[in-house]
Structures are given as C-alpha cells and as structure tokens.
C-alpha positions in Angstrom: 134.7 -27.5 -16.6 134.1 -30.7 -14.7 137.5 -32.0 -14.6 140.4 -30.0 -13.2 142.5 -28.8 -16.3 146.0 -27.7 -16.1 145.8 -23.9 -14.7 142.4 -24.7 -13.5 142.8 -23.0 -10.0 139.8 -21.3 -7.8 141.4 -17.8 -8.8 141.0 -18.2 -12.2 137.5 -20.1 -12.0 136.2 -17.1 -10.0 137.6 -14.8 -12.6 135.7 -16.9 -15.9 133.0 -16.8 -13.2 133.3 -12.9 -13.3 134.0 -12.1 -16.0 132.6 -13.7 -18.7 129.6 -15.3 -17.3 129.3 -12.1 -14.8 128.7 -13.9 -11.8 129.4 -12.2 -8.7 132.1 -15.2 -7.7 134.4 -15.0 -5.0 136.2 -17.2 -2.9 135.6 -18.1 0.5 137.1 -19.5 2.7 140.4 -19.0 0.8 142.3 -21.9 2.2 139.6 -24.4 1.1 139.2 -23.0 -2.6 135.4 -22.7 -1.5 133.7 -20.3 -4.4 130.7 -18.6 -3.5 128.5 -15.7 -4.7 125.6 -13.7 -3.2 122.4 -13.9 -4.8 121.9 -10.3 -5.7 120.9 -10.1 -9.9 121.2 -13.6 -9.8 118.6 -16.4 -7.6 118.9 -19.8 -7.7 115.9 -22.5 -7.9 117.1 -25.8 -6.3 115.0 -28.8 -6.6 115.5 -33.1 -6.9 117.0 -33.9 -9.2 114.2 -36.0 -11.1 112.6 -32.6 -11.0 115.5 -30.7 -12.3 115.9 -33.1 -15.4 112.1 -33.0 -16.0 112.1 -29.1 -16.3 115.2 -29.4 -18.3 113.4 -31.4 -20.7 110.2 -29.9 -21.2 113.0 -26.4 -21.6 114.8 -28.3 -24.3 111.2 -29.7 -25.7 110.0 -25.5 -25.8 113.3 -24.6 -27.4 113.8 -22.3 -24.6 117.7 -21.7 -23.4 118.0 -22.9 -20.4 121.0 -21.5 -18.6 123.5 -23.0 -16.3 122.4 -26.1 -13.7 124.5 -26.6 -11.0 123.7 -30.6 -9.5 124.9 -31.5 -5.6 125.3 -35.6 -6.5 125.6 -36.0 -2.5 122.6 -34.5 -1.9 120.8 -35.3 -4.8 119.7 -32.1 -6.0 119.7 -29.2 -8.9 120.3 -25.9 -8.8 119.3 -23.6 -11.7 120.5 -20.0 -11.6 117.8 -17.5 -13.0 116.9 -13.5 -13.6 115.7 -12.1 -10.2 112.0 -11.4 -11.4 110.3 -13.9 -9.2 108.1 -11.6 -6.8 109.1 -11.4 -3.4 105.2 -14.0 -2.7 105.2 -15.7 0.3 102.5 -17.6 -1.7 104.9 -18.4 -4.1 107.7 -19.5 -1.8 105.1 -21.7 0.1 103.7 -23.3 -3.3 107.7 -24.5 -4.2 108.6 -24.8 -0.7 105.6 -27.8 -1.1 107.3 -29.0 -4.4 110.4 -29.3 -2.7 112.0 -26.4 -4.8 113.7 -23.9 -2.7 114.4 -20.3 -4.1 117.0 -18.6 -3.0 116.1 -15.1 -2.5 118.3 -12.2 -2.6 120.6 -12.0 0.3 121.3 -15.8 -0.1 124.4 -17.2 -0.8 124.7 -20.0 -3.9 127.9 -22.2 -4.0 129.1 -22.8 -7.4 131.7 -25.7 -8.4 135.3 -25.3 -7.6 138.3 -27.2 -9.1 138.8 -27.8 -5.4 135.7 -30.0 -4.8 137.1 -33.3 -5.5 135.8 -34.5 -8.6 132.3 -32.7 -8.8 131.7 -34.6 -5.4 130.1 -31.4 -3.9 128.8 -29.6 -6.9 129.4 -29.7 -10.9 127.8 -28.5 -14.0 125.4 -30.2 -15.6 124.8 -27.0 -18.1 128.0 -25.0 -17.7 128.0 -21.0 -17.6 129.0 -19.9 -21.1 128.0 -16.0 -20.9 125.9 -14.4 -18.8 122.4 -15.8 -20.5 119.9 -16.8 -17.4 116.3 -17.7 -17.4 113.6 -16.3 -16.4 112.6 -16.9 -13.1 109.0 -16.9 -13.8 109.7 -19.0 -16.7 111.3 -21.5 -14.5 108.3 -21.7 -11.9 105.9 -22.8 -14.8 108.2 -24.9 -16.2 108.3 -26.3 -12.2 104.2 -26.2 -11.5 104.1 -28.0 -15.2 106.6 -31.1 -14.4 105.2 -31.4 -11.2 101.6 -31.3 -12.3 100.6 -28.3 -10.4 99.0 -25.5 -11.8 100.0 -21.5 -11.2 98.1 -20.8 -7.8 94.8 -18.6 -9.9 94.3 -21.4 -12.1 93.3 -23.7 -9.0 91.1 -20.9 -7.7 89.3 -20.5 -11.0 88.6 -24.4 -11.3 87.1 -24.5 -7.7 85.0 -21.0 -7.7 
C-alpha cells in the first residue's frame, strides 16, 4: 500500500479502508485526496518514532499482534491505531503527554495515508491495515511505560509509600 498502484485512487483507498479493515475513512477535503477518520471505536497513540519502533519490538518480542502503525517521516513520528478502552484519566493523558505520546481521544480526527500524499511524504504504513484486528489500548500504554522505563502510575506509589 505504500506505492501508488494502478487503480489506487482516494475513493477506493477509503473504501479498503471501510470496508475491510472497518475504518470509519472518508475523504476530506475532496480536491486534495485528503483521507481522514474520526476517532470514535478507533484512538490513536502517536509517539517518536524511536519509541514507536521500541514498543513494536518488545510487541513482536511478546508475540502479541500488533495492528497497523501509521509513521509521519516529516515529523518524525508514529501513530498506532488501538481499541478505545484507555480510560478517559487525566492522569493517564498527563503521564504520556510527559512521554511525548499523545492519545487521541474520541472526537479526534486521525489522518491515514492517501495515494495522494506524494510518496508516503506525509504519512505511510509501516504495519498496513489488513482487517480490522487493533490492540489494546491498555496493552499499548504498558508496552509505552515499559520502553520508556516508566512504570504504570501505582507501581511508583507503592515503591515510595
């Protein structure tokens, strides 16, 4: 999916996007080829991407499926799409919002890659969408606190009480 194949238009991207990997795709704005979805039953963690590759190693090291990974190579970052089941935790937002991990909560919009975007200049696949398989959020996090050498927020308070 990173190189524009005959046919390969941001109609029929959006529907694979739908339908087999049931992503709630659409484009916009349609002149540009632009295609977008709202995070609703699908959030997004976007992190470096030394990060990103860490926690897709220590996934692959567990055995664990890790879903499709979205990388911005101008901005030099990862996206991983995920199950909504983070908790709506300011806590939780401030201790990845430290790590330099944003979550994109639901409301949010989350660009995916578009045969428009010039070569995977703006965003490609590193792990395409192959069905509609996510991870865990949660799963995610801890994969997140582990590369990064932080542990889950009542683990600290148990070592210092």
């Amino acid at each position: 999916m990173d190189h524009i194949a005959f046919g390969d238009t941001p109609v029929s991207r959006c529907t694979y996007y739908r339908r087999v990997c049931d992503l709630p795709a659409n484009i916009d704005p349609p002149h540009l080829g632009r295609i977008v979805m709202n995070a609703e039953y699908v959030l997004a963690l976007m992190m470096p991407a030394p990060l990103g590759q860490a926690v897709k190693v220590d996934m692959q090291r567990r055995q664990a499926d890790i879903g499709p990974i979205l990388s911005h190579p101008r901005s030099g970052r990862w996206t991983y799409l995920v199950r909504p089941d983070l908790p709506d935790d300011d806590s939780l937002f401030a201790e990845m919002f430290r790590l330099n991990v944003s979550v994109v909560r639901a409301g949010g919009t989350i660009a995916l890659p578009s045969p428009t975007d010039r070569g995977g200049m703006f965003r490609r696949w590193v792990e395409p969408p192959r069905c509609t398989f996510r991870p865990s959020g949660l799963v995610m996090v801890d994969a997140i606190r582990t590369r990064s050498g932080q542990r889950p927020p009542a683990q600290r308070r148990a070592a210092h009480g």
